[in-house]
C-alpha positions as a printed Julia matrix, in Angstrom:
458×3 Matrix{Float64}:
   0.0     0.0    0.0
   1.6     3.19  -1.15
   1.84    6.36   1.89
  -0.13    8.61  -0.54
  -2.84    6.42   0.3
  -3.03    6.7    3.74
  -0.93   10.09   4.42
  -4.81   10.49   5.08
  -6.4    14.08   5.58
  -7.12   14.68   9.37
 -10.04   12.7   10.73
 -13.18   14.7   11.31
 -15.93   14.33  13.96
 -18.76   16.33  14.4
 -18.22   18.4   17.83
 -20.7    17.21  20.47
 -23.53   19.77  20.89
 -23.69   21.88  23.99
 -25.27   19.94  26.89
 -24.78   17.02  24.98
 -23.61   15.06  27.7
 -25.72   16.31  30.77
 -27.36   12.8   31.11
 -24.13   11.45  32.32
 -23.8    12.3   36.27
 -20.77   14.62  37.32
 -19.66   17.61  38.35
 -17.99   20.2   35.8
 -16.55   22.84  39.07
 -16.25   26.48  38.34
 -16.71   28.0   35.48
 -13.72   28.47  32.85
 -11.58   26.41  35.22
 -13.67   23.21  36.53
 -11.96   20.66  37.66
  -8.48   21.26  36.61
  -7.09   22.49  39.51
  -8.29   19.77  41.23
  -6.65   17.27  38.84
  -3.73   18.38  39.23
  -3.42   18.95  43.04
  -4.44   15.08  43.28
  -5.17   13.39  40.52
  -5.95    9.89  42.54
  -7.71   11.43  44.81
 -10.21   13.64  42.59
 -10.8    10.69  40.32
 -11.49    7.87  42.94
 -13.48   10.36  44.72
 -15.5    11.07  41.92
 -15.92    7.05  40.79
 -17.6     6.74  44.45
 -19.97    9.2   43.8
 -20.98    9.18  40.06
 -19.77    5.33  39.17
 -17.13    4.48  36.43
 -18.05    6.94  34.0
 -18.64   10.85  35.01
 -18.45   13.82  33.87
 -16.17   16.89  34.3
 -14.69   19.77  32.68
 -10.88   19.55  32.0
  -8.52   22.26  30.3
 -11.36   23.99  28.99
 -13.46   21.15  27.76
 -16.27   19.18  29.19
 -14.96   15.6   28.78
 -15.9    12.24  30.01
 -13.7     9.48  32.21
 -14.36    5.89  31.69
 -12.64    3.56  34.71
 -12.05    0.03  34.73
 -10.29   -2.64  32.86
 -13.41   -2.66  30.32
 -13.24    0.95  29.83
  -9.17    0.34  29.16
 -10.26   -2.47  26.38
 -12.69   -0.71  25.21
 -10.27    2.75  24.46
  -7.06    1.02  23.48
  -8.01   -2.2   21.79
 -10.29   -0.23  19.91
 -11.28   -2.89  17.46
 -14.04   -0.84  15.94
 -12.02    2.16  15.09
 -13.53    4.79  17.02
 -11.52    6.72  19.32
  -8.83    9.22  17.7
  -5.52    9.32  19.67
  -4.55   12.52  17.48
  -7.6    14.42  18.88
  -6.7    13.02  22.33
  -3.16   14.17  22.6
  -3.02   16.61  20.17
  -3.73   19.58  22.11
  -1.09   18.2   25.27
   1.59   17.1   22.53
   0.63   18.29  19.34
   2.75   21.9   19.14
   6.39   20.02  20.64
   5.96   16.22  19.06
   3.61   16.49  16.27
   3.07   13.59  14.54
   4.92   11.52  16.77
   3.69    8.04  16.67
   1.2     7.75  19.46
  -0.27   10.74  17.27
  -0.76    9.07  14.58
  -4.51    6.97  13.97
  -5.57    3.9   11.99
  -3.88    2.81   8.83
  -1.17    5.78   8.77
  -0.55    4.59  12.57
  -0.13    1.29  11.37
   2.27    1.89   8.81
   4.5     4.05  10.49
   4.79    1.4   13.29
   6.03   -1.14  11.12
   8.27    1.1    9.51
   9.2     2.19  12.84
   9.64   -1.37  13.89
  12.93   -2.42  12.4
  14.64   -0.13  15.23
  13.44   -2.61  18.07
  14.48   -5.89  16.39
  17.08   -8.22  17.82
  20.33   -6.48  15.98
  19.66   -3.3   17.24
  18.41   -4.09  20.5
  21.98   -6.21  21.17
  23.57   -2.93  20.22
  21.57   -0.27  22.45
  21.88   -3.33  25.52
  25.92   -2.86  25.01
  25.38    0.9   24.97
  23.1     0.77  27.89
  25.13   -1.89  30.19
  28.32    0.91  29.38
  26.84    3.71  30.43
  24.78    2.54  33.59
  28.02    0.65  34.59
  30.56    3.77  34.39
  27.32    5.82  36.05
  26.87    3.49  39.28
  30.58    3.23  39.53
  30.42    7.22  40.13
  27.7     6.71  42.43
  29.57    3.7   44.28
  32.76    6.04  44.95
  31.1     8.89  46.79
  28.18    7.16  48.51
  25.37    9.04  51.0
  22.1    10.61  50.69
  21.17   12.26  47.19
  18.17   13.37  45.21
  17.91   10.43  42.94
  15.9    11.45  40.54
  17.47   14.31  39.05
  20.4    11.84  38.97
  18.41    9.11  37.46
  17.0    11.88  34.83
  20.36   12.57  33.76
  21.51    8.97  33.11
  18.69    8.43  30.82
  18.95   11.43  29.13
  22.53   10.46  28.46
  21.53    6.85  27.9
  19.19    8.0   25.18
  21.71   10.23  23.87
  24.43    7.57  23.17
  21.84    4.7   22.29
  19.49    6.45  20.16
  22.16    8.7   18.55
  25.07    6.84  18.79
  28.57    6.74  20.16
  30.07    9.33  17.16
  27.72   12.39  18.92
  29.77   15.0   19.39
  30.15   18.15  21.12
  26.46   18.93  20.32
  24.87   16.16  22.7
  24.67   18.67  25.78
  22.21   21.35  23.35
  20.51   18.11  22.15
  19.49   16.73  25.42
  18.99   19.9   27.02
  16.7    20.94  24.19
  14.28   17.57  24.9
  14.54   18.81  28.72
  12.64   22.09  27.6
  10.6    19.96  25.14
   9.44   17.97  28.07
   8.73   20.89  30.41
   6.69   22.78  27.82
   4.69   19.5   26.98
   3.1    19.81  30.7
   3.22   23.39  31.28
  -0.26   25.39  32.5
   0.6    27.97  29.74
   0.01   26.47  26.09
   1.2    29.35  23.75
   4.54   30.24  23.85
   4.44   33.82  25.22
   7.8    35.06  25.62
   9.51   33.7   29.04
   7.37   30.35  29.27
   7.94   27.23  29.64
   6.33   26.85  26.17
   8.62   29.75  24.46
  11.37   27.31  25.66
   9.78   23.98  24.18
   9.38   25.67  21.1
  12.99   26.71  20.26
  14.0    23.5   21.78
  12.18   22.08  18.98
  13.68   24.4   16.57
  17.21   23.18  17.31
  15.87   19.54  17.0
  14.68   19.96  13.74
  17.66   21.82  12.36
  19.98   19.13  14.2
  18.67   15.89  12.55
  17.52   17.91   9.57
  21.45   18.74   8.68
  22.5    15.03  10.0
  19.91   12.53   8.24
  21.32   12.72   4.63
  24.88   12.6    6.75
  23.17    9.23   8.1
  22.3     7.95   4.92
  24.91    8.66   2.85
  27.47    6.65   5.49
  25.12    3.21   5.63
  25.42    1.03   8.69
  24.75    2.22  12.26
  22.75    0.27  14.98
  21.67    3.63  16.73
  18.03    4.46  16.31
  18.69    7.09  14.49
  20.34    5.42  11.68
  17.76    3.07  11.5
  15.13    5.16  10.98
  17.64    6.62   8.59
  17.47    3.44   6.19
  14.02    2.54   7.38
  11.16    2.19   4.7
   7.79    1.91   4.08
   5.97   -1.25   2.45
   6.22    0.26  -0.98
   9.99    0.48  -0.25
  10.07    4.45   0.24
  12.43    5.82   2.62
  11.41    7.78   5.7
  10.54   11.49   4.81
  12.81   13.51   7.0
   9.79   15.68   8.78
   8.88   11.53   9.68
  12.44   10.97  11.32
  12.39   14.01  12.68
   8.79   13.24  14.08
   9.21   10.19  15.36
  13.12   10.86  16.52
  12.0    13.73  18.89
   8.66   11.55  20.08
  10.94    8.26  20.97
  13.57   10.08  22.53
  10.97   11.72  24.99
   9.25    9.03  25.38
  12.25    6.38  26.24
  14.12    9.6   28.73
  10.5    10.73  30.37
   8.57    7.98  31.21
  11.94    5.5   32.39
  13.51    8.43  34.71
   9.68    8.11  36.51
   9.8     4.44  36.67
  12.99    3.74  37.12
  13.2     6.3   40.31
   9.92    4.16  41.94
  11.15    0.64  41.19
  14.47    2.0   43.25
  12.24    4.43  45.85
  10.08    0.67  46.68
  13.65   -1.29  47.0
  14.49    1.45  49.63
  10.99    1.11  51.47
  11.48   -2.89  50.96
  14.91   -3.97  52.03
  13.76   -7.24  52.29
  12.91   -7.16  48.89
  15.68   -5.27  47.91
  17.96   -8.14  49.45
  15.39  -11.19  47.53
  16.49   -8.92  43.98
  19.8    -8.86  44.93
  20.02  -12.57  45.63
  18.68  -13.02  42.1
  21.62  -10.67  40.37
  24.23  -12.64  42.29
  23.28  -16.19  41.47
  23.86  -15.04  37.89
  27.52  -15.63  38.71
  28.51  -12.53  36.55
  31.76  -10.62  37.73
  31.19   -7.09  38.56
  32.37   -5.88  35.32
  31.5    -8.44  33.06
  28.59   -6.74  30.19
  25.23   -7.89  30.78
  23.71  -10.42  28.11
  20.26  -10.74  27.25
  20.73  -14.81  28.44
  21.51  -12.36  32.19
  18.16  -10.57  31.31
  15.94  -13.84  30.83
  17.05  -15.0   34.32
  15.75  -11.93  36.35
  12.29  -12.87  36.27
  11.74  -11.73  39.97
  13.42   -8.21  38.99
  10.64   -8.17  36.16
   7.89   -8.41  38.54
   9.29   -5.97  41.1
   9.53   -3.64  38.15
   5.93   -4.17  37.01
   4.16   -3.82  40.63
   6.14   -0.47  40.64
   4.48    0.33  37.27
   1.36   -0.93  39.23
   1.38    1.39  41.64
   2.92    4.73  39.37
   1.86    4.38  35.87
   4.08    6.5   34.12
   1.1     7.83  31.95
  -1.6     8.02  34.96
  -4.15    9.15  31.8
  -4.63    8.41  28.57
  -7.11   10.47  26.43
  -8.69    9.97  23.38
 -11.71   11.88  21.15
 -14.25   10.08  20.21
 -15.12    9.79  16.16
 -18.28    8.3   15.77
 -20.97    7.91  18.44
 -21.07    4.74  20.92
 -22.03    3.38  24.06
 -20.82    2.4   27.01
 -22.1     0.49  30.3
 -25.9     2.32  29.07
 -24.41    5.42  28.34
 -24.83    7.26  24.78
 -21.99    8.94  24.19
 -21.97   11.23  21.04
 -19.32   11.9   18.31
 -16.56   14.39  18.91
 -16.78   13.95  23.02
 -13.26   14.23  24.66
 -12.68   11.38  27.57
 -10.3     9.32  28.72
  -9.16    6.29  30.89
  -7.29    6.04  34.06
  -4.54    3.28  34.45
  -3.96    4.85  37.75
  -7.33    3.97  38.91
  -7.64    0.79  37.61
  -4.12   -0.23  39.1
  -5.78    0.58  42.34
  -8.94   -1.41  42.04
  -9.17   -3.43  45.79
 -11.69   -6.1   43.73
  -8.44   -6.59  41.02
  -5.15   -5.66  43.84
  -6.51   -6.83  46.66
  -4.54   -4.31  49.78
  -3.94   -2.09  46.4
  -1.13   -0.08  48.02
   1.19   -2.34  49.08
   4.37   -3.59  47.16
   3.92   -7.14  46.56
   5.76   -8.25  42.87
   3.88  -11.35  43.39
   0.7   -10.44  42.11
   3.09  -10.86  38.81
   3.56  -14.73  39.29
   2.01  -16.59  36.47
  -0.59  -18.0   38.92
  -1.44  -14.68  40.57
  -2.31  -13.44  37.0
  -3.91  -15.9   35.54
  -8.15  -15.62  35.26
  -7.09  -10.97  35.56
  -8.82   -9.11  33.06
  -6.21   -8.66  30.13
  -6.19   -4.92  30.44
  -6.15   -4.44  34.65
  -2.73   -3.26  34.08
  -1.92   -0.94  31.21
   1.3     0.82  32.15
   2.01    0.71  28.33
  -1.49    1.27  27.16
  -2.61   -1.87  24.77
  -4.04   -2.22  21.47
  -2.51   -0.45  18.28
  -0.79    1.99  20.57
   0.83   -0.74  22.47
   4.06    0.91  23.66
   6.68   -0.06  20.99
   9.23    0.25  23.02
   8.46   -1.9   25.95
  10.62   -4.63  25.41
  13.36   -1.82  25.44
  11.97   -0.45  29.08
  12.43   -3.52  30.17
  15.9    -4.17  28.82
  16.73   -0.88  30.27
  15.24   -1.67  34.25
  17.07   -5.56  34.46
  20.14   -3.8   33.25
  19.82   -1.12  35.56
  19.14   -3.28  38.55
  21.55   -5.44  38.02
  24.72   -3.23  38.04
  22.48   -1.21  40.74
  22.06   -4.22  43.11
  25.13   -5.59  42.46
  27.25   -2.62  43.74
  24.56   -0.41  46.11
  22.38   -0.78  49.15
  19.42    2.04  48.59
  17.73    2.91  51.7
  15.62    6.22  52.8
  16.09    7.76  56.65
  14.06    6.76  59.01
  10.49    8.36  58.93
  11.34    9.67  55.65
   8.58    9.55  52.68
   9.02   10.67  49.47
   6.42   13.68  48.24
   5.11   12.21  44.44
   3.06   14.51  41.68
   0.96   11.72  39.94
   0.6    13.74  36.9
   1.31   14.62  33.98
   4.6    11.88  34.63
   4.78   10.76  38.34
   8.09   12.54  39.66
   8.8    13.2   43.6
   8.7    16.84  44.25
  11.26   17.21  46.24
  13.94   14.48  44.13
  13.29   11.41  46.81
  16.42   11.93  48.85
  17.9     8.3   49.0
  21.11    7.01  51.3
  23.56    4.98  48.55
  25.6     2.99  50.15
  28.42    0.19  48.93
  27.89   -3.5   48.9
């Protein structure tokens, strides 16, 4: 099928009409504002709060817009499997994304989605993903070895931000980077700011302002260095394949598409790892027996301290994997995922029309007491294969499901086992006594004040 054919004009809906949605119980707050400020001051709060009162789909009025939230693992199936085509994830994230990632790939709808993944696709297969694991297990070694020679209390994660900005840096770029990786990564630092800041134009002095030129200096960066890419051939970084990457009719990549999906992956693999990897380690501090169980596991794989980690090391962490998943369980990294609606439909006796903005909430569902029974605590086994077995396929979504499956998941959790084990292997994590860590649940779940941890040698 040739691009022309689904480089498809922008989906259209026709906007709900006012009061449209008044026979669906909620509350839409004060006027202009609503709920917003409630959102954000607790975003688990306001929405379990609301699911006791109005049931698992209410009403509200969010950034300007009266919108709907669906809860529950049907809801989740329902929005991301999407079988029946009728939820737009361009129309969802457009407005939060759309002026710093456009056309990014969890932008992207239907057929053109579908192409673009599996153009997109050749980056995550087993050649390339051997080379990012030997970039990773280099720079996460020579990174806890810093941390190992001056151990005590830190913020860990500004520290853990850093690494996997430079992680994606090196792995996504490649080792031949030069001197302009520091303007690179700090211009995806003001990306990411902008892309959750309260002001959404880019008046002088904003957050926004800041996103925006940080985009600029994207675009000119891999717009000067993708013919460079191309004309040299090989490379395992991302970037170079994307580079050769093509399309079923054999086209290349248009460059706006690298740049597109370059800036969106790079966000994406930085962002949402800094917030999990900074829980999985803020649980192994609250847990030390836990902690101790993971570190048992890293040991008996009878690799010397600086031996690289092989994906045969990976495959036999399977109690690190589950310790990483229950503290994707308990912090989604994407708390919300919205979409529009394209066509009318119904849901649990609701009519819902065309054009209505909603949403689902992994962060509620993770914290169903009927699905995680005591939904609080850390317990990795509700990831054995017994625990999960007869759990509704989409009760945890940390990486949404459906089309927009995260493609890089398998990457996450190359990324985490790697991690943990040069992190176990050489640290002991632990917080001071009485000490909790402050968390913002949204947009990205990131402790306020940087979770101060104690590091301390094995």
């Amino acid at each position: 099928m040739s691009m022309q054919s689904v480089a498809s004009p922008a989906i259209s809906f026709t906007p709900p009409k006012r009061n449209s949605l008044t026979h669906i119980p909620g509350d839409e707050g004060w006027p202009i504002i609503g709920k917003t400020l409630h959102v954000l001051a607790d975003p688990k709060g306001q929405v379990e709060r609301a699911a006791a009162q109005y049931g698992l789909v209410y009403r509200s009025h969010l950034f300007g817009e009266t919108s709907l939230t669906l809860l529950g693992p049907e809801a989740n199936e329902l929005v991301l499997f999407d079988q029946a085509k009728l939820f737009s994830s361009t129309h969802g994230w457009g407005r939060i994304l759309g002026l710093l990632f456009p056309r990014g790939l969890m932008l992207l709808d239907f057929d053109e989605h579908r192409l673009h993944r599996r153009a997109l696709s050749v980056a995550f297969k087993a050649g390339p993903m051997k080379s990012y694991l030997g970039e990773l297990d280099t720079g996460i070694a020579a990174r806890v070895a810093q941390w190992k020679a001056k151990p005590g209390p830190m913020p860990f994660y500004p520290a853990m931000k850093q690494l996997t900005l430079d992680l994606a840096a090196t792995s996504f770029l490649g080792a031949e980077i030069g001197p302009e990786v520091d303007d690179i990564t700090r211009a995806f630092v003001d990306m990411v700011a902008a892309s959750v800041a309260v002001i959404r134009k880019p008046l002088p002095g904003t957050a926004m302002a800041r996103g925006v030129n940080g985009r600029k200096r994207i675009v000119a960066y891999f717009s000067e260095q993708i013919p460079v890419r191309r004309a040299k051939g090989g490379g395992e970084d991302l970037f170079s394949q994307l580079c050769h990457a093509t399309h079923e009719d054999g086209a290349l990549l248009s460059t706006q598409d690298i740049i597109d999906h370059m800036s969106f992956l790079m966000m994406a693999a930085h962002d949402t790892l800094t917030s999990s990897l900074t829980s999985f380690v803020g649980e192994l501090a609250a847990h030390p027996e836990w902690q101790q169980r993971l570190r048992d596991e890293v040991n008996a794989l009878g690799v010397a301290a600086d031996a690289p980690t092989s994906f045969d090391n990976l495959e036999a962490m399977p109690l690190t994997e589950m310790a990483f998943k229950e503290a994707l369980r308990l912090k989604p990294p994407v708390p919300s995922m919205p979409r529009r609606a394209v066509r009318d439909f119904t849901f649990k006796g609701y009519a819902i029309p065309a054009g209505t903005m909603l949403g689902v909430n992994p962060l509620f569902t993770h914290h169903m007491p009927d699905i995680w029974p005591d939904p609080d605590k850390f317990d990795p086994l509700r990831f054995t294969e017994e625990a999960q077995r007869g759990r509704h396929r989409f009760a945890w979504v940390p990486f949404g499901g459906g089309a927009h499956m995260c493609l890089g998941l398998h990457f996450a959790y190359m990324q985490a086992k790697c991690f943990a084990r040069h992190f176990l292997q050489n640290l002991e994590v632990s917080f001071e006594p009485g000490y909790k860590a402050d968390w913002q649940m949204w947009p990205i779940p990131k402790p306020r004040d940087g979770m101060r941890v104690t590091l301390k040698p094995v």
